[in-house]
Jmol script that loads the backbone (N, CA, C; Angstrom):
load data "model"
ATOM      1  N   UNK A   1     -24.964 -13.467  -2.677  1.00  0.00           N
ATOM      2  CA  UNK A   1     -23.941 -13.779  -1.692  1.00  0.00           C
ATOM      3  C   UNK A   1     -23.289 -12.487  -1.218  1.00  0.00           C
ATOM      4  N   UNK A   2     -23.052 -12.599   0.086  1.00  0.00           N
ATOM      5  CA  UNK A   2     -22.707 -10.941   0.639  1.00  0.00           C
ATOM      6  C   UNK A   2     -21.318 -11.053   1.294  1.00  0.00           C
ATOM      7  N   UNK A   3     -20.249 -10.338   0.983  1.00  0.00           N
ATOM      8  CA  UNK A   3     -18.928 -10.467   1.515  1.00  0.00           C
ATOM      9  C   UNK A   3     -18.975  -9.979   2.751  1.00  0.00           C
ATOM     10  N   UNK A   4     -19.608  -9.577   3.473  1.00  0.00           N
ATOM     11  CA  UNK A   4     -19.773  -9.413   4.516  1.00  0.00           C
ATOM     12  C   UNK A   4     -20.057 -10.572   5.706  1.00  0.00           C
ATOM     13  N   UNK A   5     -18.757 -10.308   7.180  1.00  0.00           N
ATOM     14  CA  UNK A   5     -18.579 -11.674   7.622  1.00  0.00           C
ATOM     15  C   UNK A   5     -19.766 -11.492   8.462  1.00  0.00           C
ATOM     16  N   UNK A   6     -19.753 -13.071   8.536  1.00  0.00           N
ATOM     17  CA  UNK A   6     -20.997 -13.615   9.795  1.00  0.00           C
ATOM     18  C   UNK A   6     -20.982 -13.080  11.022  1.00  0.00           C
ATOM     19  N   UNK A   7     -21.696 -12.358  11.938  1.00  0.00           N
ATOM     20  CA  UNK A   7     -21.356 -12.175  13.550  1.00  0.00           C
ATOM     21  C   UNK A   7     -20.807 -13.219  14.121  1.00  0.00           C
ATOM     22  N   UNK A   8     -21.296 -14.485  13.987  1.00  0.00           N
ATOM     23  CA  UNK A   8     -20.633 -15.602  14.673  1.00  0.00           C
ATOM     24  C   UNK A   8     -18.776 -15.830  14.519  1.00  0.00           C
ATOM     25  N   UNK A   9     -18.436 -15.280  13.582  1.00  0.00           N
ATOM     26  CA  UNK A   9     -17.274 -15.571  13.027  1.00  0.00           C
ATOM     27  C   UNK A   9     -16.366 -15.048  13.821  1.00  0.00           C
ATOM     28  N   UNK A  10     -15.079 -15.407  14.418  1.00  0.00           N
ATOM     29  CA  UNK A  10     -14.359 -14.739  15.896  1.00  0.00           C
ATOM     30  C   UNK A  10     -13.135 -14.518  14.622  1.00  0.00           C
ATOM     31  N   UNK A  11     -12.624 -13.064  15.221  1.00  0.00           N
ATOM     32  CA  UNK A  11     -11.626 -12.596  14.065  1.00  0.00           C
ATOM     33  C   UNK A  11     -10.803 -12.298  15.552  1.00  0.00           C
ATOM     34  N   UNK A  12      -9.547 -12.767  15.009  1.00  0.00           N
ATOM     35  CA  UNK A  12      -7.958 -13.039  15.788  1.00  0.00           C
ATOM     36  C   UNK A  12      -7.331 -12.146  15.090  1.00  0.00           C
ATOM     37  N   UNK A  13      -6.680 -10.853  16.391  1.00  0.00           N
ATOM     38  CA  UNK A  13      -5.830 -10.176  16.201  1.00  0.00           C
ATOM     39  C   UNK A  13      -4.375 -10.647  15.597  1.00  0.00           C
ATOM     40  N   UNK A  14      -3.703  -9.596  14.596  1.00  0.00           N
ATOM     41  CA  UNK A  14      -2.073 -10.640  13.959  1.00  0.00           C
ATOM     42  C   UNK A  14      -1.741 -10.299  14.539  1.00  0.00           C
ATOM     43  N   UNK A  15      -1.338  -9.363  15.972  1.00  0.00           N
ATOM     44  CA  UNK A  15      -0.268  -8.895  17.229  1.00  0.00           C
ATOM     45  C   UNK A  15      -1.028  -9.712  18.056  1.00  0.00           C
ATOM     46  N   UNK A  16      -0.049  -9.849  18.937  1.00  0.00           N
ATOM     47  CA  UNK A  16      -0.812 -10.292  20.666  1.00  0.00           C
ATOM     48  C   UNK A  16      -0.141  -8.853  21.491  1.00  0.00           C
ATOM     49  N   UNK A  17      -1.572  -8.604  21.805  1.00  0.00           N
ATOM     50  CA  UNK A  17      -1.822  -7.574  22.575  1.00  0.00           C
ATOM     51  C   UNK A  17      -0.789  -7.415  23.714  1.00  0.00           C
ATOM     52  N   UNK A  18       0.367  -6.043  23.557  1.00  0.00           N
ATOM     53  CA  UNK A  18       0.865  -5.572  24.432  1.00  0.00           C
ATOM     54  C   UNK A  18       1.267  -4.393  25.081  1.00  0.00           C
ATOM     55  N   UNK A  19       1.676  -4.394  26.721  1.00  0.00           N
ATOM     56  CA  UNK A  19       1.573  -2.670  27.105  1.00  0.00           C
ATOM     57  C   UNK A  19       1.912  -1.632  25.902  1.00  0.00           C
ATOM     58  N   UNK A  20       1.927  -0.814  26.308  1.00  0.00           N
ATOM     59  CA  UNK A  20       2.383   0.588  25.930  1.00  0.00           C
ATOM     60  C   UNK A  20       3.552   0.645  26.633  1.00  0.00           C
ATOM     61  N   UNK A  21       4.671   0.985  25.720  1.00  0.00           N
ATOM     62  CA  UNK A  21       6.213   1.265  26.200  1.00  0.00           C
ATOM     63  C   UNK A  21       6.250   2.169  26.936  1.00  0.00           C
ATOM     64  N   UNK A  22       5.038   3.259  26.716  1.00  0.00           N
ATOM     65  CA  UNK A  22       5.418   4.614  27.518  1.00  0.00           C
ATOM     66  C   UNK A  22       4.735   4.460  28.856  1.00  0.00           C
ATOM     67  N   UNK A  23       3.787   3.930  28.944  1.00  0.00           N
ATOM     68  CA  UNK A  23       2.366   4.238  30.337  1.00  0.00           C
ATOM     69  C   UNK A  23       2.277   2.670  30.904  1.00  0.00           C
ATOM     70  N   UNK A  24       2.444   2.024  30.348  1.00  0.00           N
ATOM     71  CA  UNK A  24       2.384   0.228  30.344  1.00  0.00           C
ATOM     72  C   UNK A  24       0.693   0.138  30.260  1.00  0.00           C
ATOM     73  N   UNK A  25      -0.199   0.900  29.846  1.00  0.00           N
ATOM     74  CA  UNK A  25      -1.671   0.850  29.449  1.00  0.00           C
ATOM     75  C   UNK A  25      -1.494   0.025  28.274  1.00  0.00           C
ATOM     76  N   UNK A  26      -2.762  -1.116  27.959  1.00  0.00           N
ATOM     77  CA  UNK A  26      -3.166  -1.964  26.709  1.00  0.00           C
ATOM     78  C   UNK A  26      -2.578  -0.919  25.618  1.00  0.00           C
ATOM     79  N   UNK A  27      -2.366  -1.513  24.657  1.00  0.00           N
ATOM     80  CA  UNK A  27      -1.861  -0.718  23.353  1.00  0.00           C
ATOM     81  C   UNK A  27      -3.104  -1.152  22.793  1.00  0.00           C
ATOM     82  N   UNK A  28      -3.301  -0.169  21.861  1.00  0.00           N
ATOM     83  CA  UNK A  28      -4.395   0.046  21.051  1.00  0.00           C
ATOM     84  C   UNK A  28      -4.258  -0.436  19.429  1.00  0.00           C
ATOM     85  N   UNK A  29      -5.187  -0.766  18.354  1.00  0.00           N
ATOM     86  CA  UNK A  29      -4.780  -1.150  17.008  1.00  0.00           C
ATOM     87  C   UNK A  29      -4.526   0.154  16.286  1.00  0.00           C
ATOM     88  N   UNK A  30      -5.168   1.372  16.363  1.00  0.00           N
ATOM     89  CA  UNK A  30      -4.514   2.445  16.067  1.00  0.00           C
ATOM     90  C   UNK A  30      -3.204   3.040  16.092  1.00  0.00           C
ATOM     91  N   UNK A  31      -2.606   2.596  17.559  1.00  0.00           N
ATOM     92  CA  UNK A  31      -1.587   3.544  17.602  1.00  0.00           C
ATOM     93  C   UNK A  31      -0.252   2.422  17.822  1.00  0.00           C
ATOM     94  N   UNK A  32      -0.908   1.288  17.558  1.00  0.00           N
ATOM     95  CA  UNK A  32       0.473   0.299  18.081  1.00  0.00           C
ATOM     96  C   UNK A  32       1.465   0.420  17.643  1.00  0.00           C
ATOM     97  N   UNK A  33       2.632   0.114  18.832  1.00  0.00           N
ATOM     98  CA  UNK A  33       2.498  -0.356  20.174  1.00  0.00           C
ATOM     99  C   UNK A  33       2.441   0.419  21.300  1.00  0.00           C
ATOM    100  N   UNK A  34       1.675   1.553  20.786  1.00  0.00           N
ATOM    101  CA  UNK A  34       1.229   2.938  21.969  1.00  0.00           C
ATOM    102  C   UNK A  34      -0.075   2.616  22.280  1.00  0.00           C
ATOM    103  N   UNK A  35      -0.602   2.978  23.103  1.00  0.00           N
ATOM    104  CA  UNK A  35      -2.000   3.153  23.561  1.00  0.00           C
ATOM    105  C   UNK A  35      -2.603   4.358  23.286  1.00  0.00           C
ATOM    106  N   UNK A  36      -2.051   5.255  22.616  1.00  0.00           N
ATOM    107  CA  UNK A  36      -2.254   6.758  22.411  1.00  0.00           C
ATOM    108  C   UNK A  36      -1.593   7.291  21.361  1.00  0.00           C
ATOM    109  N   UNK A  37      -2.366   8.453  20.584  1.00  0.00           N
ATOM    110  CA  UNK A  37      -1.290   9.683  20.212  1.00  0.00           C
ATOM    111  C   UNK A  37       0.125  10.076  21.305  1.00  0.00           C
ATOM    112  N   UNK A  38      -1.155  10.355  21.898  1.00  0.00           N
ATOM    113  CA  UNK A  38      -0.101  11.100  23.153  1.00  0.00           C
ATOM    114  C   UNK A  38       1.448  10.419  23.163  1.00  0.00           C
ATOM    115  N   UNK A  39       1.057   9.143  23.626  1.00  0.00           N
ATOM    116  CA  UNK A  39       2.724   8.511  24.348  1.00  0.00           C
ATOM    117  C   UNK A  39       3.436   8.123  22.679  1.00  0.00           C
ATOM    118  N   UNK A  40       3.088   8.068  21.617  1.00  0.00           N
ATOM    119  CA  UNK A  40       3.591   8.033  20.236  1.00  0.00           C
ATOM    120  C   UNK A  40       4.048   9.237  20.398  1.00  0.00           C
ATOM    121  N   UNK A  41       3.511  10.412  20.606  1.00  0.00           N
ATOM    122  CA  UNK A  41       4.121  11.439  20.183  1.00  0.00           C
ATOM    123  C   UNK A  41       5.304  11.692  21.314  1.00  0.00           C
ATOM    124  N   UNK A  42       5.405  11.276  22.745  1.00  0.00           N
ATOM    125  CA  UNK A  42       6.025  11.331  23.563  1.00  0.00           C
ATOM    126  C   UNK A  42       7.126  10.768  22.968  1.00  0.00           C
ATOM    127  N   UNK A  43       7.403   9.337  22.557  1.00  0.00           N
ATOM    128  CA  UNK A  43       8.514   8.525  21.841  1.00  0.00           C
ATOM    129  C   UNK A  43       9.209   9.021  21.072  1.00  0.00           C
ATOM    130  N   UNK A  44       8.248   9.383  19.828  1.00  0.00           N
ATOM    131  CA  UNK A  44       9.109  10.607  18.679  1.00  0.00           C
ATOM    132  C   UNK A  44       9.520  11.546  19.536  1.00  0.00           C
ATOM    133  N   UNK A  45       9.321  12.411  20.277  1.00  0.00           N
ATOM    134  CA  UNK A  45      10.069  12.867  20.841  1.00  0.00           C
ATOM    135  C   UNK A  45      11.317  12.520  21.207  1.00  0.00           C
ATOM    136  N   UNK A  46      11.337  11.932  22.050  1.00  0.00           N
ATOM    137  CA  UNK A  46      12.630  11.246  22.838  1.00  0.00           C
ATOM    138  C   UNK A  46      13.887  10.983  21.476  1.00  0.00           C
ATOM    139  N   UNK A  47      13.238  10.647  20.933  1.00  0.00           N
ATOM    140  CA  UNK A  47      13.859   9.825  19.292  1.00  0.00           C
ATOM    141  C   UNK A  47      14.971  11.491  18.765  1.00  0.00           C
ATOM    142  N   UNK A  48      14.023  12.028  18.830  1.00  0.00           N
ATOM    143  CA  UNK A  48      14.811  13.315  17.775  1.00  0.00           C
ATOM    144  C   UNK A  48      15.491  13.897  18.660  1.00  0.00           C
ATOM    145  N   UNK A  49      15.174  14.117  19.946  1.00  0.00           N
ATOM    146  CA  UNK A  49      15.972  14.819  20.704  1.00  0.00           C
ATOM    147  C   UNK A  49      17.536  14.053  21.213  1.00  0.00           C
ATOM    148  N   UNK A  50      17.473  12.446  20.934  1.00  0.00           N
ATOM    149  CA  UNK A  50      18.406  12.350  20.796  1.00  0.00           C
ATOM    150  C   UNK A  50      18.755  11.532  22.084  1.00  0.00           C
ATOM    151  N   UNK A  51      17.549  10.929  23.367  1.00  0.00           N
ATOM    152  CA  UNK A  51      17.992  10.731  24.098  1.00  0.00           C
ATOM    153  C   UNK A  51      17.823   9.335  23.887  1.00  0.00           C
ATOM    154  N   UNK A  52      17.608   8.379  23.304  1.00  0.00           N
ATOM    155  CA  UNK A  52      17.689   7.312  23.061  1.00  0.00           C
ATOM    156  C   UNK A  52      18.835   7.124  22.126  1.00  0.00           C
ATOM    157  N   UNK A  53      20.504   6.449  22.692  1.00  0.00           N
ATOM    158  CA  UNK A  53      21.561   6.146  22.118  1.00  0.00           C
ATOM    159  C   UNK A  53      22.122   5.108  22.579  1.00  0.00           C
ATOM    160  N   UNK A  54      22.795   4.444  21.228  1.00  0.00           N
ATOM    161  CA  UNK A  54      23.364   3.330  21.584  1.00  0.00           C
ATOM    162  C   UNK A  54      24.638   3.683  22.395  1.00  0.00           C
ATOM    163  N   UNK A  55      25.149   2.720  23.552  1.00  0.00           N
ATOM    164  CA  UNK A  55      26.191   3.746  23.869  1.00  0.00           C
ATOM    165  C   UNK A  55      27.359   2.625  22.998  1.00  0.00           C
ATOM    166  N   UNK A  56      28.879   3.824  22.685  1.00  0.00           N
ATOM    167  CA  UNK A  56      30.328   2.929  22.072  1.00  0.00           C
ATOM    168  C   UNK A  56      31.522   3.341  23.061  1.00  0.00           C
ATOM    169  N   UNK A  57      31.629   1.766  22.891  1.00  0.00           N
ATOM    170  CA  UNK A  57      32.782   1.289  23.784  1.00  0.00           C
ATOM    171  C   UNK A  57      33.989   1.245  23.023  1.00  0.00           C
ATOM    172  N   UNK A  58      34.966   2.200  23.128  1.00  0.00           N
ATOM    173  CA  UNK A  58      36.079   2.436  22.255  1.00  0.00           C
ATOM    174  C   UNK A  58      37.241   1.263  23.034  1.00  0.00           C
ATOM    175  N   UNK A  59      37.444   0.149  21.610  1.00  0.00           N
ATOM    176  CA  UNK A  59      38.100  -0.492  21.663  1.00  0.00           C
ATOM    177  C   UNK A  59      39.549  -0.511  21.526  1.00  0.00           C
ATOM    178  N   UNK A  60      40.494  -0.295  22.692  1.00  0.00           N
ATOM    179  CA  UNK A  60      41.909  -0.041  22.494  1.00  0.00           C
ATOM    180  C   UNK A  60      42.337  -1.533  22.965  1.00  0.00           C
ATOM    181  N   UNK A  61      42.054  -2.084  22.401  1.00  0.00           N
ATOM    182  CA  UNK A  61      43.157  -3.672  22.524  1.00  0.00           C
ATOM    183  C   UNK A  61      44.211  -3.631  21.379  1.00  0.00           C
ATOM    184  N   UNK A  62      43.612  -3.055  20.168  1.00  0.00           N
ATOM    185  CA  UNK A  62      45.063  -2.785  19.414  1.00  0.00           C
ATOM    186  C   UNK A  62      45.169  -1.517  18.584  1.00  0.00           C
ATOM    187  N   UNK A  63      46.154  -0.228  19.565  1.00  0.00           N
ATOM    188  CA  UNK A  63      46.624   0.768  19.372  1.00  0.00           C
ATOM    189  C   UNK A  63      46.909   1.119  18.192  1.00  0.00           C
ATOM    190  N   UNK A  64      47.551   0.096  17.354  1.00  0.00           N
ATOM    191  CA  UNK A  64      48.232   0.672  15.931  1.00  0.00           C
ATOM    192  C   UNK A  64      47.195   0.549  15.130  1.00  0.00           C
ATOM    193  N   UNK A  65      45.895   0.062  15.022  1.00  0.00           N
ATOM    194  CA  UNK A  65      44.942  -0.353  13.930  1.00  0.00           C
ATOM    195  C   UNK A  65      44.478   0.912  14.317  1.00  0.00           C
ATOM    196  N   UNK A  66      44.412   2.045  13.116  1.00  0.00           N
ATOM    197  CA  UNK A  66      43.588   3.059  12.976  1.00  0.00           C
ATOM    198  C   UNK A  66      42.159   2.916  12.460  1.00  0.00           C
ATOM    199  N   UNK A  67      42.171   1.825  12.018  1.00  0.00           N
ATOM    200  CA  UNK A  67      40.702   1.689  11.197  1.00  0.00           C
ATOM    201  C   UNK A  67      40.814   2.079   9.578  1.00  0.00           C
ATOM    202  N   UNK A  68      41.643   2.375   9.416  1.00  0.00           N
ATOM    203  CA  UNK A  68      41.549   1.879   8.169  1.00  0.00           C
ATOM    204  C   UNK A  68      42.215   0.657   7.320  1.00  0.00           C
ATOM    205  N   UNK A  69      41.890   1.053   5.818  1.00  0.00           N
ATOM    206  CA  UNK A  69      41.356  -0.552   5.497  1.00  0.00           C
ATOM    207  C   UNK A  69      42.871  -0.611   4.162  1.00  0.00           C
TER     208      UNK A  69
END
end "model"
wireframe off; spacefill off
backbone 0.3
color backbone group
């Protein structure tokens, strides 16, 4: 008996296939959810340099609460 599957046998991806965040090209099983080194390495980029931030909305509805506890 050989663990090896049948050709007939249809094997289903566990993602459903989507763009690339960076290029909107198919993403690949290697690099997902990039289609590339390239645009992975483009992302990390962006990441460290810092231009991806949440932005904060400084809440002054009540002045006297310094935040602490």
């Amino acid at each position: 008996m050989s663990n090896q599957p049948t050709p007939s046998a249809k094997i289903e991806p566990l993602r459903k296939p989507r763009p690339c965040p960076e290029c909107g090209h198919p993403s690949h099983r290697e690099h997902y959810p990039f289609c590339s080194d390239r645009c992975r390495s483009l992302d990390l980029s962006r990441w460290l340099k810092g231009s991806y931030a949440i932005p904060v909305a400084e809440d002054e509805s009540n002045p006297e609460d310094d935040g602490r506890f």
